[in-house]
Steps between C-alpha positions, in 0.01 A plus 500: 500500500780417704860601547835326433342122434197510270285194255811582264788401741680189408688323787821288518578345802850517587616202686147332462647125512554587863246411776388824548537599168270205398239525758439899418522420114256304518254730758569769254384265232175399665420845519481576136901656468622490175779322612804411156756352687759448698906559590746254578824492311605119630111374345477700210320278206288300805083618556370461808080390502282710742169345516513439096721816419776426344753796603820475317805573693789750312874504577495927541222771523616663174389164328191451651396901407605375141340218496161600707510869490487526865493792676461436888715281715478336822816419698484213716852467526717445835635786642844413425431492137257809476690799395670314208123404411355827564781676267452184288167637382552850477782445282222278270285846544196347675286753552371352887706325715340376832734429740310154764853440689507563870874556610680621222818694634421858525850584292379313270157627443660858501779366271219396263275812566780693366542295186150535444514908522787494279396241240141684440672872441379548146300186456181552359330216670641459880548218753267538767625308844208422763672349809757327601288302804133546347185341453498623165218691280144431424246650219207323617332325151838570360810398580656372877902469485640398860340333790185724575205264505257571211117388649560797759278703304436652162586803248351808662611870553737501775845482490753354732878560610649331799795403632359188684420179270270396801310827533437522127315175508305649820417827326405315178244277730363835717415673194398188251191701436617762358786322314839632343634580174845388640648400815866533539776414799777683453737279727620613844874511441720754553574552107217438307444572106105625468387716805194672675586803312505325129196260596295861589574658167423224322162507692454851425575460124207206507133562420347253630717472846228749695657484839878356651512306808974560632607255769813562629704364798757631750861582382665733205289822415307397223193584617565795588604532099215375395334784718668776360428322159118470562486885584630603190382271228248292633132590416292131587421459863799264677451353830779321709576274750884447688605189651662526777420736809572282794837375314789529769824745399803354327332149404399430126153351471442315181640653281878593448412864457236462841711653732476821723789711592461758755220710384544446144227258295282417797134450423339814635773728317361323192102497623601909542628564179240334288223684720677837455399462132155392510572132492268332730726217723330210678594304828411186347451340157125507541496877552721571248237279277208702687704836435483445117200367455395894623743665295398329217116562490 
């Protein structure tokens, strides 16, 4: 199985006249997405051709769930433009919405967070928000929506969560072997919509995920959430791996949320409070991989 993007996800690509927008449709189409369409008010009517698909191009996501009965989107839209898109969907009720944009204001991914929580009180079937400033979400065999590269490596039993595009595409090549029911990066903003903690219980709820590989990354305290999650609820073997131990205080690395203040969200507070509940931490990427490959059997 996997969680969040499965065989039966159907993907509209908002803003996918754009370079970027085109280039990943079309990746995402090569590696067997079930891509319906795409979002761009100003070329509504128009199809675009992707290697002999003809994807046609609707004027709002409401019409192209109506017409295509999509229920996943993927926002490559400039950061200007974002939260209007991002609300843009939930108001159509899309049931994913994966965020690609690097630089979106934080005000106005917290503006739109907050829509989100208030638009899905009561709703039945929920907006989820993975990003802003992600590579996206892969069910190997499935379904890939974003930017992760899909001949990394197959369906399998592990499952990822990171906050680093980059390092998911390393983990995903250390443990190819194995392979991964789904592989997620959660975005390394400040604000974020899915996190470590909602990725894990997903991974619990899953049968077929066996073990759960958590990178995380200097800054905030989510880790340390995610910790105090894991103790409580978690049953599956996690290992972990934080970027970020010889960062210098007071500079942000990477990612707008990679940033160390005083004592708070360095990399060895994080490394501590994984270990304190059983979660095995390595130094480098290839430990971690070597770490799970033991928990796992």
């Amino acid at each position: 199985m996997a969680i969040f993007l499965t065989e039966k996800s159907r993907v509209i690509v908002q803003g996918m006249t754009g370079s970027e927008g085109t280039k990943h449709t079309r990746r995402m189409l090569a590696s067997g997405t079930t891509v319906v369409g795409g979002v761009n008010a100003r070329k509504a009517g128009t199809t675009v051709d992707f290697d002999g698909s003809a994807q046609p191009v609707f004027g709002s996501v409401a019409e192209a769930i109506e017409k295509t009965g999509a229920n996943t989107s993927v926002l490559f839209v400039p950061p200007a433009f974002t939260k209007d898109a991002i609300i843009e969907a939930i108001d159509a009720k899309i049931g994913l919405a994966v965020v690609i944009t690097e630089g979106v204001p934080v005000h106005d991914t917290a503006y739109a967070w907050a829509y989100a929580v208030k638009a899905n009180e009561g709703r039945v079937e929920k907006t989820r928000i993975i990003g802003p400033n992600c590579p996206g979400i892969i069910s190997p065999g499935k379904s890939n929506a974003g930017i992760i590269p899909a001949d990394i490596t197959g369906p399998g039993k592990v499952g990822l969560v990171s906050k680093s595009g980059t390092l998911t595409y390393q983990m995903m090549y250390e443990l190819r072997d194995l392979g991964f029911s789904t592989a997620i990066g959660i975005g390394g903003d400040p604000i974020i919509g899915t996190t470590h903690i909602d990725a894990l219980a997903a991974f619990e709820q899953d049968p077929e995920t066996e073990a759960i590989v958590m990178i995380g990354e200097i800054g905030g305290d989510a880790e340390e959430r995610a910790a105090a999650f894991i103790a409580d609820n978690v049953t599956k073997p996690v290992v972990g791996y934080v970027a970020g131990f010889t960062a210098p205080e007071g500079k942000t690395m990477g990612h707008a949320g990679a940033i160390v203040s005083g004592s708070a969200g360095t990399a060895q507070a994080k490394k501590e409070a994984l270990e304190a509940v059983g979660v095995k931490v390595g130094k480098t990427p290839s430990e971690t991989a070597r770490l799970l490959r033991e928990v796992a059997g």
